[in-house]
C-alpha positions, 0 to 999 in steps of 0.5 A: 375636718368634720369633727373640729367643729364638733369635738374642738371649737365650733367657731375655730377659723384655721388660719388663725389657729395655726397663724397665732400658734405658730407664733406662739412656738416661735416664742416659746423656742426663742426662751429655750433658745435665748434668742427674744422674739421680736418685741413690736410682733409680741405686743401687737400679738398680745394687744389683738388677743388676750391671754385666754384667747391665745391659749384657746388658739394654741389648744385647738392647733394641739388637737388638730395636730394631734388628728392631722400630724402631717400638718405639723410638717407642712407648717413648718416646712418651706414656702411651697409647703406652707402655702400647699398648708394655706390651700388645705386649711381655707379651700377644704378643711374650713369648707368641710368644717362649715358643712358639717355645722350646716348639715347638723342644723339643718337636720335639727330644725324639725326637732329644736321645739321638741328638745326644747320642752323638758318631757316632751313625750308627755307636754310639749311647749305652749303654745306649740311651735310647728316645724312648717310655721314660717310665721316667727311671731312665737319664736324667741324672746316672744315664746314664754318657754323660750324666752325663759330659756334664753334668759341670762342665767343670773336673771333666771331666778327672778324672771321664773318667779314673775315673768310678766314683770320682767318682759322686755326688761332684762337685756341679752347680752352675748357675753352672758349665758342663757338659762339653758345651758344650766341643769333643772326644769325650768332652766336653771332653776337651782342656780347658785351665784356662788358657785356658777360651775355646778350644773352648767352645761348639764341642761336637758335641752343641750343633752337632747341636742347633743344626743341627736348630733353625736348618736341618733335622733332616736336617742335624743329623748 
């Protein structure tokens, strides 16, 4: 369970998961099978999720099966077991899940101002950010470095080139993604708009995060 927030969706909620997925091998096996699936459950399937969201669902349920065998037989077992599957998915699974995720962000709060610059054994950020400030006024979209960091990657160009210009101009939106996600110092400076993939999730900041989660804080820089 610790390792589905971190290795296969960090926002995956279990129920869901396997809920629409199982739903989804019923559809599959009624084509197989011949028999349709009933057409109002497949509608309103379809109607609450996309295409994109119901193979992302079915793609988490594979992997978590793929750890967790044993609970391919619950799933499909009788109501006793289904309902042994339910407790095990919300009262511990989820639970665990959550915890993971909180321990890692506790653990990385004294270190995010760090990662955040792109050599900090030779500059930091300025102004410099203390992990013991409560004070927020230099946190955000308020820092010049971070702010630039979390700039929408196709805004990134003209805000490196004049901040000032653009402060509070350009609008975040959670469907677009931050500079930092993207490879270069600053951020995202090498962005094409024509081939968004190149460099993407090959930011140094994510790198340096990455390397405190998954090995140790003594290799993150």
């Amino acid at each position: 369970a610790r390792w589905i927030p971190r290795a296969i969706d960090m926002f995956c909620s279990l129920t869901d998961t396997f809920r629409i997925a199982m739903l989804m091998e019923e559809e599959e096996a009624s084509k197989v099978s011949g028999h349709s699936e009933d057409e109002d459950v497949k509608a309103q399937r379809d109607q609450v999720l996309g295409k994109d969201a119901q193979e992302r669902h079915m793609r988490n349920y594979s992997k978590i099966l793929l750890g967790a065998p044993y609970l391919r037989k619950l799933a499909h077992g009788n109501l006793k077991q289904q309902t042994e599957l339910h407790a095990i998915l919300t009262e511990k699974m989820q639970v665990i899940m959550g915890q993971a995720c909180s321990d890692d962000a506790s653990h990385l709060k004294n270190c995010v101002a760090q990662y955040a610059a792109p050599d900090p054994s030779d500059k930091g950020l300025e102004p410099p950010i203390y992990a013991d400030n409560k004070s927020r006024a230099l946190l955000g979209v308020n820092h010049p470095q971070l702010a630039a960091m979390l700039c929408p990657i196709k805004h990134a160009k003209a805000y490196h080139e004049d901040p000032k210009k653009y402060n509070g101009v350009i609008r975040i939106h959670s469907a677009a993604w931050p500079a930092f996600i993207y490879e270069g110092t600053p951020p995202g400076k090498d962005f094409d708009p024509d081939n968004v993939q190149e460099g993407f999730s090959k930011g140094y900041y994510l790198k340096q995060v990455f390397r405190h989660i998954f090995t140790s804080p003594s290799s993150a820089l």
